[in-house]
C-alpha positions as a printed NumPy array, in Angstrom:
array([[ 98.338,  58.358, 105.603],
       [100.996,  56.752, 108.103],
       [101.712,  52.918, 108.503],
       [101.187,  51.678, 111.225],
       [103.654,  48.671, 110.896],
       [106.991,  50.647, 112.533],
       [105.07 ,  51.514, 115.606],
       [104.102,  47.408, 115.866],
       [108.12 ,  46.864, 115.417],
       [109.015,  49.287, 118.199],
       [108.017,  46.759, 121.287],
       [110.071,  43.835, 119.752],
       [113.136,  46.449, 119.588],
       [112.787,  47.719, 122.735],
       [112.819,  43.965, 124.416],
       [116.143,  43.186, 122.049],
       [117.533,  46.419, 123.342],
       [116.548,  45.778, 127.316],
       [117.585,  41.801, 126.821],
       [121.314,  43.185, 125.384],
       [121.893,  45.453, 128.304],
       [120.613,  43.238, 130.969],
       [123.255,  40.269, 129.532],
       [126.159,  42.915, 129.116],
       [127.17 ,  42.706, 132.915],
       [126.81 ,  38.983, 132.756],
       [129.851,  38.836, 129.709],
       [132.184,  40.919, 132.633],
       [131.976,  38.765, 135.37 ],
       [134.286,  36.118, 134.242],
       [137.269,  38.659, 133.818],
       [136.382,  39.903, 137.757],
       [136.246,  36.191, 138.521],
       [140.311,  35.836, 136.979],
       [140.723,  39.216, 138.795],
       [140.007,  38.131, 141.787],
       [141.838,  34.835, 141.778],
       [144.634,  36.121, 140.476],
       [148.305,  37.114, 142.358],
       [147.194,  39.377, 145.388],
       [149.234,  43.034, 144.726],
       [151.083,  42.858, 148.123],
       [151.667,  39.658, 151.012],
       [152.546,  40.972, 154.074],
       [154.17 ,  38.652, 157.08 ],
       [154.768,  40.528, 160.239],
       [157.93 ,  39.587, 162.206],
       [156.72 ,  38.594, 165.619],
       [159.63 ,  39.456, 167.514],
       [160.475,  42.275, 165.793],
       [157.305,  43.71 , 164.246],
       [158.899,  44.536, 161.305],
       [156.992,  42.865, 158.067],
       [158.441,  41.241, 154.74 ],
       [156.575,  42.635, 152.202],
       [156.462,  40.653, 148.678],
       [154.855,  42.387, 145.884],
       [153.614,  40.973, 142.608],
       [155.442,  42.417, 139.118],
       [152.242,  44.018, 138.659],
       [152.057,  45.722, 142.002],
       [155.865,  47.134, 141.179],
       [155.391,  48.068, 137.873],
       [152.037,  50.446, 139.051],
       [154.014,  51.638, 141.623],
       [156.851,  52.17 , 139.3  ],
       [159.591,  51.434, 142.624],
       [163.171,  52.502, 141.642],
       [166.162,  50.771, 143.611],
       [169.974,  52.021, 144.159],
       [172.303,  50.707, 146.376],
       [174.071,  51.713, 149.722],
       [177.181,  52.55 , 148.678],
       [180.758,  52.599, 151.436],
       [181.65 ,  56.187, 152.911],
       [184.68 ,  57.539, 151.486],
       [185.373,  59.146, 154.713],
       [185.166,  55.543, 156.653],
       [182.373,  57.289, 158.68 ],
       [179.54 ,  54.469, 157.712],
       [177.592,  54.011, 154.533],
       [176.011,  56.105, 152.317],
       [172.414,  56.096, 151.082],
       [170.37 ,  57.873, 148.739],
       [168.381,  60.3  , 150.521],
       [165.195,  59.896, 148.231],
       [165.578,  56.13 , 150.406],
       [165.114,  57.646, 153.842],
       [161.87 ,  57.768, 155.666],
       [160.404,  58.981, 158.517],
       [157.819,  57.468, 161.016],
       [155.655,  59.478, 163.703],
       [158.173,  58.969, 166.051],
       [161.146,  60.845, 164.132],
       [162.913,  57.274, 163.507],
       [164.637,  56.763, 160.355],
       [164.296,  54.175, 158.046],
       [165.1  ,  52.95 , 154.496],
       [163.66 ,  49.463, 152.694],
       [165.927,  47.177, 151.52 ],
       [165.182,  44.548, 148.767],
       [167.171,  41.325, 149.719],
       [165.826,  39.82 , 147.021],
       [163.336,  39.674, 144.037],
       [160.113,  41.674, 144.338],
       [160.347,  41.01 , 148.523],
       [161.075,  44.668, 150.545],
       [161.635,  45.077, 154.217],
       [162.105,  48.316, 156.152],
       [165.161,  48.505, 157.882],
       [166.448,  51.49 , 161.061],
       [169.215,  53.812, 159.886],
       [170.955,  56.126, 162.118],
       [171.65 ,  59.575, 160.177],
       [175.005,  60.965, 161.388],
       [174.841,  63.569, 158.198],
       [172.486,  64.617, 155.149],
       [174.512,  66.537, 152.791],
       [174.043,  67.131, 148.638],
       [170.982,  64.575, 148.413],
       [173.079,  61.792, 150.494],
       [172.846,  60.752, 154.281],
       [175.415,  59.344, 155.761],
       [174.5  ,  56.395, 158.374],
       [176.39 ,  55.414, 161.081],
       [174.383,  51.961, 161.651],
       [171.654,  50.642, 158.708],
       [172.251,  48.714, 155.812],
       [176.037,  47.554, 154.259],
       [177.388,  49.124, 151.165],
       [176.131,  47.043, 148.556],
       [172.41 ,  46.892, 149.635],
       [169.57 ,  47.417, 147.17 ],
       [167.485,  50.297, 148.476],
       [164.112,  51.675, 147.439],
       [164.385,  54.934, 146.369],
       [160.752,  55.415, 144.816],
       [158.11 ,  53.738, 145.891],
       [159.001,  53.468, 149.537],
       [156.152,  55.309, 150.754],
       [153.728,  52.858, 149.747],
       [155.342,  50.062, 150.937],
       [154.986,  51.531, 154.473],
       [151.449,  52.127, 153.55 ],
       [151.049,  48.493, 153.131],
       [152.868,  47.235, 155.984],
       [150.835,  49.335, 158.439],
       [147.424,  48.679, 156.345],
       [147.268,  52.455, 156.032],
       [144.553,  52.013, 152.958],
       [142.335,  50.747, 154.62 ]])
């Protein structure tokens, strides 16, 4: 002969069960909440006059995207500057273009004219000075978020 007092317990652990899954979403929202007010990955202010935007990323934003810098560095040859070419990029139009880092996490794409590409370096005749930080990895995505390509 069987009890029958399990089978009575069964409805009160089924209610425990269904009350713990139905408050489980209710202990996450207050980490969305902080997620949500917290640093926005990317600001973007469009120049006006020149339409060119100033992007400035949070150190979260840079470390997913893992962006590497170097720097523009003075032609040997006196012919103009010379960049990495992992910096250049090119837009629909077949204009060149690096980003530049003026300062702490803020980027901003700047026009290079290529007079020469040559052993993984360009040479520029106009573009950034020697000395300019320039993103060599990552740069793709920062044109992604000027131009709101993500969405």
């Amino acid at each position: 002969m069987t009890s029958k007092k399990p089978l009575r317990r069964l409805p009160v652990a089924a209610a425990a069960c269904a009350a713990l899954l139905f408050s489980l979403p209710a202990c996450a929202q207050p980490s969305a909440l902080a997620e949500s007010t917290a640093e926005a990955p990317a600001k973007v202010e469009k120049n006006a006059t020149t339409g060119i935007a100033r992007i400035t990323l949070s150190q979260r934003a840079i470390d997913r995207l893992q962006l590497l810098t170097d720097t523009a560095k003075p032609d040997p040859g006196g012919a103009g500057v010379l960049l990495p070419y992992a910096a250049l990029l090119y837009d629909a139009q077949g204009k060149t273009w690096v980003y530049v880092n003026p300062e702490p996490r803020v980027y901003e794409r700047q026009a290079v004219t290529v007079t020469k590409v040559e052993a993984g370096a360009v040479t520029a005749s106009a573009g950034p000075a020697a000395g300019t930080v320039l993103v060599t990895v990552g740069a793709a995505e920062l044109f992604g978020a000027e131009f709101n390509t993500g969405k």
